[in-house]
N, C-alpha and C positions, 0 to 999 in steps of 0.2 A: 504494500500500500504506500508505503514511505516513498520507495523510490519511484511507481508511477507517479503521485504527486510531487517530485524535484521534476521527473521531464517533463510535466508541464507545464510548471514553473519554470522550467527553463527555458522553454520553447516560445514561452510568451518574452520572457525576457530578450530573446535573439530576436525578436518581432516587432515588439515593443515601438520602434519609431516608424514602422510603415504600418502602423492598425489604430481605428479609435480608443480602443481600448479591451479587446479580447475576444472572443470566441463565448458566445453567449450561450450554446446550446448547451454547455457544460457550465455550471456556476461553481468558484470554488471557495470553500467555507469561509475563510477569509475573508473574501473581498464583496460588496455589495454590489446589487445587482444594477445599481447607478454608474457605476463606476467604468462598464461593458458600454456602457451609449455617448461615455464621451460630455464634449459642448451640448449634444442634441439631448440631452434627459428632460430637461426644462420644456423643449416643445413637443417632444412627444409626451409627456404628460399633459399638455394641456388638449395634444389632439386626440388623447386617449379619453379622454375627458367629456372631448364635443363629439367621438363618435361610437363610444361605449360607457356613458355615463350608468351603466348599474353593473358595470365589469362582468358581463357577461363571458367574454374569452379572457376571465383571469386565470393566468398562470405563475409559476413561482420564478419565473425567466421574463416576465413581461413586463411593463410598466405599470406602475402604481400610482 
């Protein structure tokens, strides 16, 4: 378990300046799920907001 979670932590880390900020389909305990969208968290919340306002497609990867 340890060392699948260093490779990919390291893998993000080798990536790191050409990605918003990660590979979302995986979340890892760590890190918040805001943290994978980058600048854009602020407006996809608010578009999640105006086109799912009773979080219908919520999931634990998606916008809050």
């Amino acid at each position: 378990y340890n060392s699948a979670r260093q490779w990919i932590t390291n893998g993000h880390h080798a990536v790191a300046g050409f990605s918003a900020g990660g590979y979302v389909n995986y979340v890892e305990p760590s890190r918040s799920v805001a943290s994978y969208y980058g600048a854009s968290w602020t407006r996809l919340q608010q578009v999640r907001a105006t086109y799912d306002p009773t979080r219908f497609f919520h999931s634990a990867y998606g916008i809050s």
